[in-house]
BADREN-391501 format. One record per residue (C-alpha): x, y, z. Coordinates in Angstrom, 2 decimals. Last residue first. Layout:
<nodes>
+---------+---------+---------+
:       X :       Y :       Z :
+---------+---------+---------+
:       X :       Y :       Z :
...
+---------+---------+---------+
</nodes>
This chain:
<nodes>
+---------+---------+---------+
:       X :       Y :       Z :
+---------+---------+---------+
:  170.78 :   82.56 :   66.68 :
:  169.22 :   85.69 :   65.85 :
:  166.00 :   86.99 :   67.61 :
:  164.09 :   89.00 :   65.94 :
:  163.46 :   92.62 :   66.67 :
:  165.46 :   94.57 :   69.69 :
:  168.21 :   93.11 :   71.00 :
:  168.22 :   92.71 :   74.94 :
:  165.70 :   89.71 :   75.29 :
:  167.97 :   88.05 :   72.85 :
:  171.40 :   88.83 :   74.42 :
:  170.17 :   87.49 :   77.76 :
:  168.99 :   84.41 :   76.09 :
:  172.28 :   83.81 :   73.71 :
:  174.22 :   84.04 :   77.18 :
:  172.14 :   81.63 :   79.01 :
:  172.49 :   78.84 :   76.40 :
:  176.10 :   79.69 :   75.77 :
:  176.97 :   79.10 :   79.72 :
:  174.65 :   76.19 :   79.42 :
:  176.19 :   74.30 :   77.21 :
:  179.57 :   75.10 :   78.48 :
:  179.07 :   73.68 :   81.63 :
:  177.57 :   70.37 :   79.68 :
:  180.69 :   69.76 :   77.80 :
:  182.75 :   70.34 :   80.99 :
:  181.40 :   67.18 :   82.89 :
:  180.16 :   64.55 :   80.55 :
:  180.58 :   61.67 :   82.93 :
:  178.04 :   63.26 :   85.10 :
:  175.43 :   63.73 :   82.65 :
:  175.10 :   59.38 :   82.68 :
:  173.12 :   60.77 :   86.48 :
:  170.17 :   62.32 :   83.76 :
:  169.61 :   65.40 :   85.30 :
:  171.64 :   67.66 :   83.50 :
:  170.61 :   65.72 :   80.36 :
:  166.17 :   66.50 :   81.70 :
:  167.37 :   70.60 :   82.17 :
:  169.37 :   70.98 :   78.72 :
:  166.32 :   69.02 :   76.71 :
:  163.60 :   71.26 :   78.45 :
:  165.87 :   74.52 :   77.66 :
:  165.68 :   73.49 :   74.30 :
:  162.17 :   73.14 :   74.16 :
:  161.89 :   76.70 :   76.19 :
:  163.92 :   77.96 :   73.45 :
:  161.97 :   78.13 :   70.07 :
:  158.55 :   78.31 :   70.99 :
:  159.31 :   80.79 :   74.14 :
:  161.02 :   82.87 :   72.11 :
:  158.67 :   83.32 :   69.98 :
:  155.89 :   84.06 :   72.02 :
:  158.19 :   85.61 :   74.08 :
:  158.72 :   88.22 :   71.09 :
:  155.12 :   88.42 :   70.13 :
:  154.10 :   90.11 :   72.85 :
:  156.49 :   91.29 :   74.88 :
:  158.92 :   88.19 :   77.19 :
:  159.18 :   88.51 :   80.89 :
:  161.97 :   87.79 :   82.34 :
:  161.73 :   85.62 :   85.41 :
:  165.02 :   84.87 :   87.95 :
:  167.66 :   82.73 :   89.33 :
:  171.21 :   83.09 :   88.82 :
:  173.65 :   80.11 :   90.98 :
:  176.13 :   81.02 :   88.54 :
:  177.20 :   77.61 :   87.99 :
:  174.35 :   75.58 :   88.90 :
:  171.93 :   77.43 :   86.91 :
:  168.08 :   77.85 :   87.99 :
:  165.85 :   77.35 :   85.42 :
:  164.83 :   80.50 :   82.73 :
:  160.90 :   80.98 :   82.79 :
:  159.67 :   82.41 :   80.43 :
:  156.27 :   84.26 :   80.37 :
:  154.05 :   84.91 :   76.91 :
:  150.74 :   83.33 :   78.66 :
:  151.33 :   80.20 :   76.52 :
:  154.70 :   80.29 :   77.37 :
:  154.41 :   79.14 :   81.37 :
:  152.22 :   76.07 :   80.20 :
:  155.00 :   75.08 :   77.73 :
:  157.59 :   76.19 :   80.40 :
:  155.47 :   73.44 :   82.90 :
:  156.86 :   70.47 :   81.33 :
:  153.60 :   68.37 :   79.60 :
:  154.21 :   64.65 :   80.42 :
:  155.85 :   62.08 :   77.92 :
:  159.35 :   62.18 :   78.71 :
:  158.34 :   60.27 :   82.50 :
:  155.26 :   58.46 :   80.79 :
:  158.32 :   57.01 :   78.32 :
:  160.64 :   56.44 :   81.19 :
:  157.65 :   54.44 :   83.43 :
:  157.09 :   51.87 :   80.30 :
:  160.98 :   51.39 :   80.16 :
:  160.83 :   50.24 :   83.68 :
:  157.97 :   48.39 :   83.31 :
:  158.89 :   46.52 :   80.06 :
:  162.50 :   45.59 :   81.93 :
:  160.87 :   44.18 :   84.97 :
:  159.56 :   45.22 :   88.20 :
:  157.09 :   42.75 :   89.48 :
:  153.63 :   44.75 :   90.50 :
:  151.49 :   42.30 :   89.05 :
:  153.06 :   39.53 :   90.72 :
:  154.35 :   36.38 :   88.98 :
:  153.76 :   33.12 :   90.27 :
:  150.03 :   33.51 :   90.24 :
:  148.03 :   31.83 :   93.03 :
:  147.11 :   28.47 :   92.14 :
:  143.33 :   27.66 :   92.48 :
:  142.42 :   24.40 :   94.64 :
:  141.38 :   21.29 :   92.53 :
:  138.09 :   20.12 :   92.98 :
:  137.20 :   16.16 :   91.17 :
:  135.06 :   15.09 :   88.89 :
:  135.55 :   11.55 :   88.08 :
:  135.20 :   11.02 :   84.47 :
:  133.84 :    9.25 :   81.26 :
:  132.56 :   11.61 :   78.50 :
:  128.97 :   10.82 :   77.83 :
:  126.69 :    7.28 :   76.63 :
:  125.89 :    6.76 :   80.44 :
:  125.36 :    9.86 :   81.53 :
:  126.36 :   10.94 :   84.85 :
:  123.22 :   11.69 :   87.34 :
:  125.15 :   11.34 :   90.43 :
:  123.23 :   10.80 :   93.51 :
:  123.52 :   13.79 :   96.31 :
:  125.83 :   14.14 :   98.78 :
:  128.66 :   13.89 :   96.81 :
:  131.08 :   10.42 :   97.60 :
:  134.51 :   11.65 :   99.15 :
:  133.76 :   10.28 :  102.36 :
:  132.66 :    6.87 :  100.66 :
:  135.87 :    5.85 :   98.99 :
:  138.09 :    6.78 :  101.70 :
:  135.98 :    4.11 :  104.07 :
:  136.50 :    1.55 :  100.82 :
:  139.73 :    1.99 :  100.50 :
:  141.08 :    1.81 :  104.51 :
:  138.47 :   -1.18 :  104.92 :
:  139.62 :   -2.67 :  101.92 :
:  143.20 :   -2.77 :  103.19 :
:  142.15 :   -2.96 :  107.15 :
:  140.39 :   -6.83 :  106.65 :
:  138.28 :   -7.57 :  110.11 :
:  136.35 :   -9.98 :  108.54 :
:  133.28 :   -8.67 :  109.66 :
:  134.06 :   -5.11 :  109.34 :
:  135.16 :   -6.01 :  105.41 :
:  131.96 :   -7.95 :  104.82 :
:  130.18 :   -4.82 :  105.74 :
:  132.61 :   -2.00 :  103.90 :
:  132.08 :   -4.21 :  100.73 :
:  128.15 :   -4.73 :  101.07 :
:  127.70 :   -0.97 :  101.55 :
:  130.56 :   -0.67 :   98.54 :
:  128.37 :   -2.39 :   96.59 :
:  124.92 :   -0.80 :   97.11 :
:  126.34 :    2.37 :   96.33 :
:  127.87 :    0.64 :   92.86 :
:  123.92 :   -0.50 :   92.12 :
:  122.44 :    2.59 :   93.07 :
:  125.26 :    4.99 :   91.11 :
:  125.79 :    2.80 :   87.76 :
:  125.86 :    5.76 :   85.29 :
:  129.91 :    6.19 :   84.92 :
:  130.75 :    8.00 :   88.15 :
:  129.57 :    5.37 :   90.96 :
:  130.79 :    2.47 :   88.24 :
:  135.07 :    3.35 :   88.43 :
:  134.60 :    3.36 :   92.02 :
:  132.83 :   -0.06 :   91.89 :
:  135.76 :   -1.38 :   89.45 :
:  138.58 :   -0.33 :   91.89 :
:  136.57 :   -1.62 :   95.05 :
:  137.02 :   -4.86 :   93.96 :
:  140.39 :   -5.08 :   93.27 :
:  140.60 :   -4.19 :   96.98 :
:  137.89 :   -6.71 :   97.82 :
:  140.44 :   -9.64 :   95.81 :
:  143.32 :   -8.65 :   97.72 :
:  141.78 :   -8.60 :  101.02 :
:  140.73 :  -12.26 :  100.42 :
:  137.32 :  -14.28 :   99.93 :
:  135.46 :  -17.11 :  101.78 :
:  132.04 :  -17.39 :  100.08 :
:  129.59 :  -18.27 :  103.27 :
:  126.83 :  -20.68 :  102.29 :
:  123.25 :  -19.70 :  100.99 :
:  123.65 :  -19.53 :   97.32 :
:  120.19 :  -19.39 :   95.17 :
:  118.71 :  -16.25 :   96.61 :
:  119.85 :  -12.99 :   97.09 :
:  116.70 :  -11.12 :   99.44 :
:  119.26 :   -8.59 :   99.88 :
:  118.11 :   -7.77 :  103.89 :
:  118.03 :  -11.70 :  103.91 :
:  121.70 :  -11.36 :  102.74 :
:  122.42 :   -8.87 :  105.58 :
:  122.45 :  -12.03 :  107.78 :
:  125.46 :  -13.50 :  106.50 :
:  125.81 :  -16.68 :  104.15 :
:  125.65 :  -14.75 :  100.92 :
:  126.77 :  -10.83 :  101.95 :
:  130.56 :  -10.02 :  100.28 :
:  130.13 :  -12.33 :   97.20 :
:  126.25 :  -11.24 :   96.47 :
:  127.29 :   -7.75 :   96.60 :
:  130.40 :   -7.90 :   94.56 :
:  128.59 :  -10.09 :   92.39 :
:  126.11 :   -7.43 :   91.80 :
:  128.08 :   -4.61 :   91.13 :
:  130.56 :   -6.36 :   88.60 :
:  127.20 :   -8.05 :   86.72 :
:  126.10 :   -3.74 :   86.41 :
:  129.55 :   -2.82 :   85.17 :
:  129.45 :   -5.35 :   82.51 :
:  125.50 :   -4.23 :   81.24 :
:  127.13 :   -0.89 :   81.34 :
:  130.03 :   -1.89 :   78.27 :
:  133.17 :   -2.23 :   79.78 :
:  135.80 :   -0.22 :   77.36 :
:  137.11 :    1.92 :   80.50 :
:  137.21 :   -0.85 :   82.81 :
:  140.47 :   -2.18 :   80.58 :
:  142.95 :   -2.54 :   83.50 :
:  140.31 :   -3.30 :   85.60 :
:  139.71 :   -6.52 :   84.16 :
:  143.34 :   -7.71 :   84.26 :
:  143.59 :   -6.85 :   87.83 :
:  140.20 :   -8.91 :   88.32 :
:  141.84 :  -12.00 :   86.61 :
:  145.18 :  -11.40 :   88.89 :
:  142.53 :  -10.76 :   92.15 :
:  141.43 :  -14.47 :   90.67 :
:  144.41 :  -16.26 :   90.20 :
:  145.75 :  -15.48 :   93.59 :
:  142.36 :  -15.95 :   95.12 :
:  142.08 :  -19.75 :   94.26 :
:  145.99 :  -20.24 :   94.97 :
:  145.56 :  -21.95 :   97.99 :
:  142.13 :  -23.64 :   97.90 :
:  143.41 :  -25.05 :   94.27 :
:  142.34 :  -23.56 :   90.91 :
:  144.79 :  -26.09 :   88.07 :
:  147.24 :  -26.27 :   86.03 :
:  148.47 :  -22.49 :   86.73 :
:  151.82 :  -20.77 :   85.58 :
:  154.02 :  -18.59 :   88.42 :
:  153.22 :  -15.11 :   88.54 :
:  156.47 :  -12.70 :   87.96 :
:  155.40 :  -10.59 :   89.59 :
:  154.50 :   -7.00 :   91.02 :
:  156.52 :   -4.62 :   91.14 :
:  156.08 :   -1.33 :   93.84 :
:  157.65 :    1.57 :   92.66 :
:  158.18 :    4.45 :   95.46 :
:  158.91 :    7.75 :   93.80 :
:  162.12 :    9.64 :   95.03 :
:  161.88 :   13.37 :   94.61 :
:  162.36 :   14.26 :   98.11 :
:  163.58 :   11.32 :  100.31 :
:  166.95 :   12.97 :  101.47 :
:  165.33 :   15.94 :  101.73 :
:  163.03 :   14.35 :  104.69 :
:  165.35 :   12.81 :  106.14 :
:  167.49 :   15.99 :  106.53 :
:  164.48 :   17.65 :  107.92 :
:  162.29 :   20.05 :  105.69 :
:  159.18 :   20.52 :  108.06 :
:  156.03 :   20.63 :  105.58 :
:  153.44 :   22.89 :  105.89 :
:  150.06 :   21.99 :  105.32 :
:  147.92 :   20.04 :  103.14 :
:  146.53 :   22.96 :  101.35 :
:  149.98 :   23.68 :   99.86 :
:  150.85 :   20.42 :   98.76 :
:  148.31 :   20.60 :   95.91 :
:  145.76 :   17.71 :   95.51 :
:  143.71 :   15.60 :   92.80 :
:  144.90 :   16.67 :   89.79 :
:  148.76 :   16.35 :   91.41 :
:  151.25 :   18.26 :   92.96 :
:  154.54 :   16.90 :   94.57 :
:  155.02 :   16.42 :   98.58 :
:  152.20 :   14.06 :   98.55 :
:  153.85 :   11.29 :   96.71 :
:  152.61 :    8.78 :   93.75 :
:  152.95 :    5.34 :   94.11 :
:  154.64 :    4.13 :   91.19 :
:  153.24 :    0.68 :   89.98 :
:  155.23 :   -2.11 :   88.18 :
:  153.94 :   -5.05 :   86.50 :
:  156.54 :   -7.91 :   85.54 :
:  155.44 :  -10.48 :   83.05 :
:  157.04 :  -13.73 :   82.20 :
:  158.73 :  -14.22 :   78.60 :
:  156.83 :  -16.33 :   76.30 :
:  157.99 :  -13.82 :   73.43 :
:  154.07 :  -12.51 :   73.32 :
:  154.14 :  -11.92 :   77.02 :
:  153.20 :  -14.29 :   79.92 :
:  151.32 :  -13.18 :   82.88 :
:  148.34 :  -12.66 :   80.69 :
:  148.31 :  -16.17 :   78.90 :
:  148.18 :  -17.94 :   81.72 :
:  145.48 :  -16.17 :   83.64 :
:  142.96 :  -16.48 :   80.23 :
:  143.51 :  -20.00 :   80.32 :
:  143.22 :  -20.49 :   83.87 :
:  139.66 :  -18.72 :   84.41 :
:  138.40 :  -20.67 :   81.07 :
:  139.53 :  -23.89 :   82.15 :
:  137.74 :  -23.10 :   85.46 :
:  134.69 :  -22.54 :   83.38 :
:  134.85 :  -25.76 :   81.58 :
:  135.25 :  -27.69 :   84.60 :
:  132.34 :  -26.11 :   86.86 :
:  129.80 :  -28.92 :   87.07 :
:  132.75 :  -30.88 :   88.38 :
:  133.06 :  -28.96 :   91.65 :
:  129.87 :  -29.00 :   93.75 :
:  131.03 :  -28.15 :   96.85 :
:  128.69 :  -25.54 :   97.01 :
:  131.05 :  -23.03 :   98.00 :
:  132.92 :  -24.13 :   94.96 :
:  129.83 :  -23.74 :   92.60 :
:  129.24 :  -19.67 :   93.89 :
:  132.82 :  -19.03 :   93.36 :
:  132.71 :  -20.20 :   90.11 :
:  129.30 :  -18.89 :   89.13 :
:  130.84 :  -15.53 :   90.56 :
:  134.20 :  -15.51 :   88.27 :
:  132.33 :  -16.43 :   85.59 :
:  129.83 :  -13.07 :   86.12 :
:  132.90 :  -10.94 :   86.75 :
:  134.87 :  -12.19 :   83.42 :
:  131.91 :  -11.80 :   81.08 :
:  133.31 :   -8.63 :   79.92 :
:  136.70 :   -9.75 :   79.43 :
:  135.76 :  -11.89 :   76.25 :
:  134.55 :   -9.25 :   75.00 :
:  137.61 :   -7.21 :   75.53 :
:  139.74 :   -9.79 :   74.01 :
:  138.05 :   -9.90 :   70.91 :
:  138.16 :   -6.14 :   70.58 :
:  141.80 :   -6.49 :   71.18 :
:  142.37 :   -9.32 :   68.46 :
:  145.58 :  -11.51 :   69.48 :
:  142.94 :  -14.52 :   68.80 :
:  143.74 :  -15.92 :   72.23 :
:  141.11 :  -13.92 :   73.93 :
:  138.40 :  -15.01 :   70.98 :
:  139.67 :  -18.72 :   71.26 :
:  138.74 :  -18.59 :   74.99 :
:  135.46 :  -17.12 :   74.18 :
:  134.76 :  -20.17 :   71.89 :
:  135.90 :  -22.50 :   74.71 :
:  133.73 :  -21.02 :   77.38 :
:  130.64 :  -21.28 :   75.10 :
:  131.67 :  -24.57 :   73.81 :
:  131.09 :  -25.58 :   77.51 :
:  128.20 :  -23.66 :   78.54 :
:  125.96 :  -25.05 :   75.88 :
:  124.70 :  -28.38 :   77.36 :
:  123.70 :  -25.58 :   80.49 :
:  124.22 :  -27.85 :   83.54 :
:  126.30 :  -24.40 :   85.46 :
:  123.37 :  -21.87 :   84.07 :
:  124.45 :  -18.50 :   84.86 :
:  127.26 :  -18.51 :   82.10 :
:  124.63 :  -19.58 :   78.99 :
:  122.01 :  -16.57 :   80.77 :
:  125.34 :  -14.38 :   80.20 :
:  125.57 :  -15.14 :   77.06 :
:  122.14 :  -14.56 :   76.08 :
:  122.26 :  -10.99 :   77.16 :
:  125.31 :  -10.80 :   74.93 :
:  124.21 :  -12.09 :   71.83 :
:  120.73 :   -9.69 :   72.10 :
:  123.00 :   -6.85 :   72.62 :
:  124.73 :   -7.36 :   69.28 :
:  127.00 :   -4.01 :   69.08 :
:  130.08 :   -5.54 :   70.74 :
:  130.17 :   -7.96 :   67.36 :
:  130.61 :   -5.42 :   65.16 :
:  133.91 :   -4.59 :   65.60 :
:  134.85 :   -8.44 :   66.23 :
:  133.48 :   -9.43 :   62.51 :
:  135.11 :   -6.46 :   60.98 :
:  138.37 :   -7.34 :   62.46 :
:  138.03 :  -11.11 :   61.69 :
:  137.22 :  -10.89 :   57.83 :
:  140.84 :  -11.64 :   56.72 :
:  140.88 :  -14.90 :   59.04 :
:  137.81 :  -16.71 :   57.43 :
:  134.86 :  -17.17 :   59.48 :
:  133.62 :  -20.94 :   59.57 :
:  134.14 :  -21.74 :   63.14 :
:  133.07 :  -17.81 :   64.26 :
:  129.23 :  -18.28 :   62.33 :
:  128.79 :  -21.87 :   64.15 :
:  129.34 :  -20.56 :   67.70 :
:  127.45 :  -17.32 :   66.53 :
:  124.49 :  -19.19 :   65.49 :
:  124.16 :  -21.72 :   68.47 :
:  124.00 :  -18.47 :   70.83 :
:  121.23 :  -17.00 :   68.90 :
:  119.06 :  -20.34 :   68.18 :
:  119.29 :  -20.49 :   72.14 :
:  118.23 :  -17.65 :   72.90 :
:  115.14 :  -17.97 :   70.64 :
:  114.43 :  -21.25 :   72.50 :
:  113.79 :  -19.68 :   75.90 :
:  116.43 :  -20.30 :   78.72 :
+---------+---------+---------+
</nodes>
């Protein structure tokens, strides 16, 4: 570690002991933007007889107990590489060089299972079903789906799975090593979102180096440094495989590829079916091609979602149609207009005399006649067959009785019709 790195971590340990409580928020919303501080932070972590590990692991323990969230996520950001020098100095058998960091590990895992009343923490998660609809699948392209009785007894239950409460930690033992850690690496993923990339890219290497150090892929690796076997748990790969998922679509595709490789090979070995069954679904719906997200755009996994045909057909009959279809209905030209522009009228056939016939009008008398009547007549003949015209009855029988006789008696009179 070069002397310049060194002035830089000694300057913010000394800068945080004498920085007054109103200033912290500005002080922790500018302190994710110091890249230098954090490159020589992590050189601090990877260097177990460092003189300045151990105030460095207490100084980011006061930042995660500050109750300041962008203090806590810094602090969180270091959290892969400390969990891999631990793991790395256990396998070596080398335990006291790693005291501060283990303090570190069980400080932060004691204060997350806890709430702010003291009170222990229970985490639920609902696993979602297949019957209902979701961004990434539709029921309908699954197949069909035989409604038995047990099956409608089950429908729109969701399964909740709790998880807690976590009993407080003095101290890492070999049997409650991985339950502290896949806790630790719960708590990380929980806030992968506000990982800067230099995080995601320490989370893709130690899941390498964890999964292949002692094994002969590790030549293949060239990883040096740690040559016995890490033991590890299916827990722990599962939580894992969360963060590398969330790196193959945010910018860190060769180094999260590499990963799951490592992941899916330890996993074989081991013979572990959880990470096996996550990490195998993880890889068949990987593109073919490498993903060239950018690292400073919106963060997402794209994903296809099947088009939804249209509830509503465009040949529904509703209220708009039907009225629609009456007003083309009144709308189109009756064929006594056409009839009258040649000076011809044409009287309908009567249901009560059963009279049928063409009288043809002279000159401008049909004209006329034809301009005053035949609009008439087009009223009488669309009531008589509107079905409400059967209520009426005898009103209408006299209607057209009067209308017949006032035609015959004005194609009879010479001169102007009178009315």
């Amino acid at each position: 570690m070069f002397t310049s790195e060194m002035g830089v971590v000694e300057e913010w340990l000394s800068e945080f002991k004498t920085l007054p409580e109103t200033s912290l928020p500005n002080y922790a919303t500018n302190l994710k933007d110091k890249s230098s501080l954090v490159s020589s932070l992590y050189k601090v972590i990877q260097e177990p007889q460092s003189e300045l590990l151990e105030p460095v692991c207490h100084q980011l323990f006061e930042f995660y107990r500050s109750g300041e969230e962008q203090l806590l996520r810094f602090t969180l950001q270091f959290l892969p590489e400390l969990i891999w020098c631990y793991l790395a100095v256990s396998a070596s058998r080398n335990v006291h060089s790693s005291g501060c960091i283990e303090a570190l590990l069980l400080g932060v895992y004691n204060l997350e299972i806890v709430d702010k009343q003291g009170h222990s923490k229970v985490l639920s998660f609902t696993i979602p079903s297949l019957s209902k609809p979701s961004v990434y699948h539709e029921p309908s392209s699954i197949g069909s789906m035989a409604l038995t009785e047990s099956a409608l007894s089950q429908h729109g239950l969701s399964k909740v799975v709790y998880s807690g409460p976590h009993p407080q930690r003095e101290m890492l033992t070999a049997q409650n090593r991985f339950e502290v850690l896949t806790f630790l690496l719960l708590c990380y993923n929980a806030a992968l979102t506000y990982m800067p990339s230099v995080s995601l890219q320490s989370l893709c290497q130690i899941c390498s180096r964890i999964c292949v150090c002692g094994y002969p892929r590790q030549h293949i690796r060239k990883y040096k440094g740690v040559s016995s076997r890490v033991p590890i748990s299916s827990g722990f790969m599962v939580q894992m495989l969360t963060g590398v998922y969330f790196a193959l679509y945010n910018g860190e595709w060769d180094l999260a590829q590499k990963a799951l490789d490592d992941i899916i090979y330890r996993a074989q070995l081991e013979l572990y079916p959880e990470p096996l069954l996550v990490a195998n679904a993880i890889k068949a719906s990987l593109p073919h091609g490498a993903m060239k997200s950018s690292k400073e755009g919106t963060r997402c996994i794209q994903v296809e979602v099947t088009p939804t045909s249209s509830r509503i057909s465009r040949n529904a009959v509703t209220s708009m149609s039907i009225r629609g279809h009456r007003w083309k209905r009144h709308e189109q030209p009756d064929s006594s207009n056409d009839a009258t522009e040649v000076g011809i009228l044409v009287i309908p056939e009567i249901s009560v005399t059963n009279v049928s016939g063409e009288r043809t009008g002279n000159g401008e008398k049909g004209r006329a006649l034809g301009d005053i009547d035949a609009q008439h007549m087009q009223g009488v003949q669309e009531t008589a067959t509107d079905p409400r015209s059967e209520s009426k009855g005898l009103p209408e029988l006299r209607r057209q009785k009067s209308v017949r006789k006032m035609m015959e008696d004005g194609m009879a009179t010479a001169g102007r019709v009178q009315f």
